[in-house]
N, C-alpha and C positions, 0 to 999 in steps of 0.2 A: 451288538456293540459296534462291528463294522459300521452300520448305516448313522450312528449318531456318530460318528468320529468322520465319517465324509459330511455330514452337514457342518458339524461344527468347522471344520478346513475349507468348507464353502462358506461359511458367514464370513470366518476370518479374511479369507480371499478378497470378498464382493466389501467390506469394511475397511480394505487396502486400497481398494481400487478405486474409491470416491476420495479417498484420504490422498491421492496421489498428485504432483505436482499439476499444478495449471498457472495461467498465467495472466498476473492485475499490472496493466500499466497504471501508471497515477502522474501526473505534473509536479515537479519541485513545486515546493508550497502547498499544494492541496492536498486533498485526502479520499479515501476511499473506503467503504462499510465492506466488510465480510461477514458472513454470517454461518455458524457451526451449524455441523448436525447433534452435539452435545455439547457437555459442560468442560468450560476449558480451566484447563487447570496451571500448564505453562506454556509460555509464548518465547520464540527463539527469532531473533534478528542475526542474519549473518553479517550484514555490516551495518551497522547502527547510522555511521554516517553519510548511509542514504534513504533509509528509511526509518521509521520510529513505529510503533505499534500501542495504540492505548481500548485497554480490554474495558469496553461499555458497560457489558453484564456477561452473563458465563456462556453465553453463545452468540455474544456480537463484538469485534474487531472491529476500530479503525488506523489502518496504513496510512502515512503521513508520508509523503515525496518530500526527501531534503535536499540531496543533490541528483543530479543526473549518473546514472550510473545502475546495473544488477545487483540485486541479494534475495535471497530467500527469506520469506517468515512459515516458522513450523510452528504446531498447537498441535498440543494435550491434554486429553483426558487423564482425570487423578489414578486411571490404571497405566499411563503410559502410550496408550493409543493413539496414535497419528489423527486429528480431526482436521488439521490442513496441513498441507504444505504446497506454498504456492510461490513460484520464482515472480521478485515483484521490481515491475521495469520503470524506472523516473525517468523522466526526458524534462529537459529544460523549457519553461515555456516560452515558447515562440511566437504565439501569433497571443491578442490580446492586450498588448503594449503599446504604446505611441511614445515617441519622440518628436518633441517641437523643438526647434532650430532657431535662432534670432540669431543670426551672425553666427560664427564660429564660436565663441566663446559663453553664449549664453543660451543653453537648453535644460528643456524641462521635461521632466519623460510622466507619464499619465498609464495606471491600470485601468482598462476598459470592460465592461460587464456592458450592462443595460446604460450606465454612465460610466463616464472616465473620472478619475480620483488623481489627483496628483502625486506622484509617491514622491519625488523630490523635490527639494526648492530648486527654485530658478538658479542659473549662476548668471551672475552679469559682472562683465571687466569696465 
């Protein structure tokens, strides 16, 4: 009876221990896939208004960066079991962007990937 009662405090253990914080930086705006080791059942945002979390199927997460700023997302299994918990870091994006300049009064700023896309109209005085 001893020896199944230390394996079972060793599953539990080693099922903690994976289950234990790590850490997903992601960009304001993008996103990020996590992937459980089981079926999740609920999902916890500590601040909503930096991060968002949309459950794909019962063992895949995607973390959404909204503003720049720390919060935690926890998941569970329908016994209550920690399947993540991961401290998730947004940073603002920085590089990626372009601003064009015509005088002082009149710029355009451009998202850049493989092409640049205009995200704003022009201003012109």
């Amino acid at each position: 009876m001893r020896r199944l009662s230390l394996a079972f405090i060793a599953a539990l253990t080693l099922g903690a221990a994976a289950a234990q914080a790590e850490t997903l930086s992601v960009a304001s705006g993008q996103a990020a896939q996590v992937s459980l080791a089981g079926a999740v059942r609920d999902v916890v945002v500590g601040d909503p208004l930096i991060a968002d979390v949309s459950v794909i199927n019962e063992r895949t997460l995607v973390v959404m960066g909204k503003r720049a700023g720390v919060t935690t997302v926890l998941a569970f299994d329908a016994a209550g079991r920690p399947l993540a918990d991961r401290q998730v870091i947004v940073s603002e994006v920085s590089g990626g962007s372009v601003t064009v300049y015509r005088g002082a009064a009149n710029t355009t700023n451009y998202a850049c990937g493989a092409q640049c896309t205009r995200i704003t109209p022009a201003t012109a005085n």
